[in-house]
C-alpha positions in Angstrom: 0.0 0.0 0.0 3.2 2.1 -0.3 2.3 3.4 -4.2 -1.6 2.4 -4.8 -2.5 3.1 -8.7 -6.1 3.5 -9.8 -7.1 4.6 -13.3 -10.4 6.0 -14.5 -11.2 4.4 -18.1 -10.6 7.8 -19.8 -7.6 8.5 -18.6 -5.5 5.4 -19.0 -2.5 5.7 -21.7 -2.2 3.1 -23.9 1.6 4.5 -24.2 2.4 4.1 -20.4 -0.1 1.2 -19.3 -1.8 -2.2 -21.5 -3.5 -4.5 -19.6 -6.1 -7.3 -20.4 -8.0 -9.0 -17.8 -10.2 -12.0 -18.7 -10.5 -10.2 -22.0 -11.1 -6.8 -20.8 -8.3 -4.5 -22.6 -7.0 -1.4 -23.7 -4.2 -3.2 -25.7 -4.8 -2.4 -29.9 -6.4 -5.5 -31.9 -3.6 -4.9 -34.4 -0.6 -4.8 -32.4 0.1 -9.1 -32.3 3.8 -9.8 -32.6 4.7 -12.6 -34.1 8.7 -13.1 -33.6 10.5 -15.9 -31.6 11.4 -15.5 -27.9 15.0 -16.3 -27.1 15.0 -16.4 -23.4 18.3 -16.3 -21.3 18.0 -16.8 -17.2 21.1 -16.1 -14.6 19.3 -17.8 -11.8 20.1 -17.0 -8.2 22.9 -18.8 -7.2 22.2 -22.2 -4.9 24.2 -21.1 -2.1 22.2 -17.8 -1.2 19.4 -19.7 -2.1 20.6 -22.1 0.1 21.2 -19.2 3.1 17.3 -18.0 2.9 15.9 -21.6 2.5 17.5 -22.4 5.8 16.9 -18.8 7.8 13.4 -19.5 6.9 13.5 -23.5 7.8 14.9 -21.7 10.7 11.7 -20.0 11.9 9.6 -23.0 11.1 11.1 -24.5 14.1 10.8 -22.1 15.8 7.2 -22.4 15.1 7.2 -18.8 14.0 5.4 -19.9 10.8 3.9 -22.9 9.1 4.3 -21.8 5.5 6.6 -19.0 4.2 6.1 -17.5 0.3 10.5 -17.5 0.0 10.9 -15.5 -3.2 14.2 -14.4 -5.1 15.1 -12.6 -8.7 16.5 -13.7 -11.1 18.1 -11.7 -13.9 17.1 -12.6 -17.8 17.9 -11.1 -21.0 15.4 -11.5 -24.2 15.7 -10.2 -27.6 12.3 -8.2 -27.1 10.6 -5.2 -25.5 8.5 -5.9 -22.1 5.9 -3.6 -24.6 6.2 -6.7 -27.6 6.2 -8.8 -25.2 3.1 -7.8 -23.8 1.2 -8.8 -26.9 3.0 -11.8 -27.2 2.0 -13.8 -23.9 -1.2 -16.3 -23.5 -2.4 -15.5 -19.5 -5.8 -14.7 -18.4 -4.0 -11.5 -16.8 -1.4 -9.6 -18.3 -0.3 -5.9 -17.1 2.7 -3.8 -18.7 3.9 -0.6 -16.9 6.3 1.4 -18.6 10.0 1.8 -17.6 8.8 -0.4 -14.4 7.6 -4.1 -14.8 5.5 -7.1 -17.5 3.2 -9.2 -15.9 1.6 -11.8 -16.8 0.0 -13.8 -14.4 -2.3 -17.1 -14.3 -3.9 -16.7 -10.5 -6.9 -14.7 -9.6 -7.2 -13.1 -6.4 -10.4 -12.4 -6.0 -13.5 -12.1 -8.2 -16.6 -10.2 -7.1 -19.9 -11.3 -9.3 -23.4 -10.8 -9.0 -22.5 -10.5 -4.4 -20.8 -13.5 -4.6 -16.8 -13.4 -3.8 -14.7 -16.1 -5.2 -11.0 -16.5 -4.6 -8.7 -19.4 -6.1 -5.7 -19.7 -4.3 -2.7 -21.3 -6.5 0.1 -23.7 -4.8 2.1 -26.1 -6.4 3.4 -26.1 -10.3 4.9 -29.6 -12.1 6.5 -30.7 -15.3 3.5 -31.8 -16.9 6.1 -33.9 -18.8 6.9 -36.1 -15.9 5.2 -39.5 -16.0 2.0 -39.6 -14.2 2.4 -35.9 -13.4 -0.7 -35.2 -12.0 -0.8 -38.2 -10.3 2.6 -37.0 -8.8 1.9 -33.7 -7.5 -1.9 -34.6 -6.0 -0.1 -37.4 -3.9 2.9 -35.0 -2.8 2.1 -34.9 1.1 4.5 -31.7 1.0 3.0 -30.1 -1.8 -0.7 -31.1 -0.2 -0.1 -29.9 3.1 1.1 -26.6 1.5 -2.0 -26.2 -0.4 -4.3 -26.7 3.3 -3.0 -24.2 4.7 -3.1 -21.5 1.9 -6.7 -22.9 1.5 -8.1 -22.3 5.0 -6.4 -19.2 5.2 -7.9 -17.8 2.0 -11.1 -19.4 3.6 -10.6 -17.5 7.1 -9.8 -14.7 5.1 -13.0 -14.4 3.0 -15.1 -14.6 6.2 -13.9 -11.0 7.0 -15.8 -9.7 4.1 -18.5 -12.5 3.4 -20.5 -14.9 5.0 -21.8 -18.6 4.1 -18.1 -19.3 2.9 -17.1 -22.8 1.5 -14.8 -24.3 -0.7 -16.4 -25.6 -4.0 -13.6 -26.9 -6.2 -10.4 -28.1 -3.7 -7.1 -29.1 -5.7 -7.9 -28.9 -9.5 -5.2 -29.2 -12.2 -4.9 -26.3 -15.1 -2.2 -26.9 -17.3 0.0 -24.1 -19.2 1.9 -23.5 -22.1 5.4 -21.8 -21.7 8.4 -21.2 -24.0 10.2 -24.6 -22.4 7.4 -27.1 -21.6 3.9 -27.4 -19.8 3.3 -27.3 -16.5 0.5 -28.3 -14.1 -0.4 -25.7 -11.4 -3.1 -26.8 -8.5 -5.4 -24.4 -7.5 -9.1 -24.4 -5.8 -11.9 -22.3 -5.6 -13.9 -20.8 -2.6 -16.9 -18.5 -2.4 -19.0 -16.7 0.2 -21.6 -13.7 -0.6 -20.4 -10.4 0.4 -21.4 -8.8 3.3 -23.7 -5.7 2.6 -21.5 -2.9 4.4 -18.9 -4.0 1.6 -20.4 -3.9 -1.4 -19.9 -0.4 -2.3 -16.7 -0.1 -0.8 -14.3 -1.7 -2.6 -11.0 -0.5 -1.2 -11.9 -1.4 2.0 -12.5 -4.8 1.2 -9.3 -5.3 -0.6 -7.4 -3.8 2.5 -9.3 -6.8 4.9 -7.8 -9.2 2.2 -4.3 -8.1 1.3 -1.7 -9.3 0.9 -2.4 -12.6 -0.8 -2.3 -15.0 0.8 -0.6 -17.8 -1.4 2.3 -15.0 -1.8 2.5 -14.6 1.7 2.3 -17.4 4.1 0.7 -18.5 7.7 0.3 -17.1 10.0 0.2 -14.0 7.8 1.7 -10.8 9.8 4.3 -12.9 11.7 4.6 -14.6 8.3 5.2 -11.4 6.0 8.1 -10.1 8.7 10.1 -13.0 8.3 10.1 -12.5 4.7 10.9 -8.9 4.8 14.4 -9.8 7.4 15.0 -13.2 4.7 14.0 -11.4 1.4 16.1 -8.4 3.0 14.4 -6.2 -0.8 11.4 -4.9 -1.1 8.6 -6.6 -3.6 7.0 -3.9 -5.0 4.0 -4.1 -7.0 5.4 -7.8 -7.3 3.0 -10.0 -5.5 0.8 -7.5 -5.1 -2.9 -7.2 -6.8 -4.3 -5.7 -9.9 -7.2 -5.8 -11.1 -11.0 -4.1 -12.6 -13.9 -3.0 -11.1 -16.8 -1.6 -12.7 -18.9 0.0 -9.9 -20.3 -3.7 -9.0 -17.9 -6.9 -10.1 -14.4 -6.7 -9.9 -12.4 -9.1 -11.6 -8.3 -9.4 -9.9 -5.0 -11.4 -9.8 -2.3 -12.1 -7.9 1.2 -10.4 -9.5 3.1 -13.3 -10.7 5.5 -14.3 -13.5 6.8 -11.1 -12.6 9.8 -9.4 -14.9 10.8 -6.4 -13.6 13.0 -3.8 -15.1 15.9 -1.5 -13.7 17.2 0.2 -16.2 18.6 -1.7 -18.8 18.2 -5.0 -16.7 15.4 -7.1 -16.5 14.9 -9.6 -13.8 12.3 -12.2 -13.6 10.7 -12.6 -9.6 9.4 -16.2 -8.7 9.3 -18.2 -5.3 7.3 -20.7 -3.7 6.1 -21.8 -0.2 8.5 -23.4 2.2 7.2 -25.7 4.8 8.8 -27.7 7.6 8.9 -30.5 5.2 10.8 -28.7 2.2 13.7 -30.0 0.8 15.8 -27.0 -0.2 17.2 -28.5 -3.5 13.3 -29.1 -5.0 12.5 -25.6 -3.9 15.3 -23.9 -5.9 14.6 -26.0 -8.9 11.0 -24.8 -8.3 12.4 -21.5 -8.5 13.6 -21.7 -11.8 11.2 -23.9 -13.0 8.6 -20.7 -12.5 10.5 -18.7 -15.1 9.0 -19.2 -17.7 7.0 -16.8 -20.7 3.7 -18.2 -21.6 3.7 -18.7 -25.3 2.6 -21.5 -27.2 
């Protein structure tokens, strides 16, 4: 909540900000780019990798936490613009921002239709090339146990601002497309109907809600200080929430598949949740795994 952006319809520039949400887009028709993405990734080397993984395991037994969202960048160079690339990715949100960041982001946060609230929290991403993949990752006792706890804690969360809350879909598989492979990534969906005191006030909603928790952890506040001493950067608008709202449905994600630029450098943000039963080495691999670019 350090640099909140909101944008009347009228006065967004097409020049400093493109987005499209679930099809809703100020992005031209005519601007599709059809060129070949050479991506090249300097991942964060194993050994501070290896430092955070274990100040964080750390605090697990300390019982501090349960589940901590460990995130790290990674720098990348590609032979486009964040702009081209923009029009180039498959994701059911993408968001450019000049001179700043590309987004381009597969998890909702929270959608508001008709009253209802839904949320779909996102934990755990597989080769979908691995035999019996989905098999694999829906038997992972790590990776289920992870999911639980981001689950009831989107559920406790959704109670603040809604009542008759429940979980309707609980570990479904969606599979993606990305420059290297496919991937499966297990999310779930809960509702509740909004409580009448929020449904005009949409801000304050959000501010019961944030942050995310699948980018943050459990128990939340204890949870996000950890990561500010590990992470020892700020995130930014990474992790964060973007997102429409019409004067009655709002339709948001989570800000993943994050590349961010510093001036002439890019670097692509990922992580994933660490629980007391993580193995550091399959996190890091996760790590890189998650850089990815969705095209097809």
């Amino acid at each position: 909540m350090q640099q909140p952006k909101i944008w009347l319809p009228d006065q967004i520039d097409s020049s400093e900000l493109l987005f499209s949400i679930n099809g809703i887009t100020n992005a031209p028709a005519s601007s599709f780019i059809d060129k070949k993405l050479s991506l090249h990734v300097q991942p964060i080397n194993e050994s501070e990798y290896r430092t955070r993984f274990d100040e964080v395991m750390q605090q697990l037994q300390y019982g501090n936490t349960f589940l901590t969202n460990l995130t790290v960048k990674s720098r990348i160079q590609i032979n486009t613009t964040l702009r081209d690339l923009f029009f180039q990715v498959q994701a059911s949100y993408r968001c450019w921002y000049r001179d700043r960041f590309l987004f381009f982001s597969p998890e909702s946060f929270v959608k508001i239709r008709d009253g209802k609230i839904y949320s779909y929290p996102m934990k755990g991403t597989i080769d979908a090339n691995i035999p019996d993949a989905a098999t694999v990752i829906l038997n992972d006792g790590k990776e289920k146990a992870e999911h639980v706890t981001i689950v009831d804690l989107l559920r406790n969360d959704l109670s603040r601002v809604a009542r008759n809350v429940e979980v309707l879909r609980f570990r479904y598989l969606d599979k993606i497309s990305t420059n290297r492979n496919k991937i499966f990534q297990v999310s779930s969906e809960i509702s509740g109907n909004v409580l009448p005191k929020y449904k005009k006030l949409i801000g304050s909603l959000l501010l019961e809600l944030l942050p995310a928790g699948s980018v943050s952890g459990a128990p939340k506040e204890k949870t996000t200080r950890i990561i500010k001493e590990v992470e020892q950067e700020p995130r930014g608008y990474y992790t964060g929430v973007f997102g429409y709202f019409d004067g009655n449905n709002l339709d948001s994600c989570v800000n993943i598949r994050f590349v961010e630029q510093h001036n002439d450098s890019l670097y692509y943000r990922s992580g994933g949740g660490i629980t007391a039963r993580s193995n550091w080495k399959r996190e890091y691999e996760e790590v890189i795994q998650k850089i990815y670019v969705p095209i097809v």
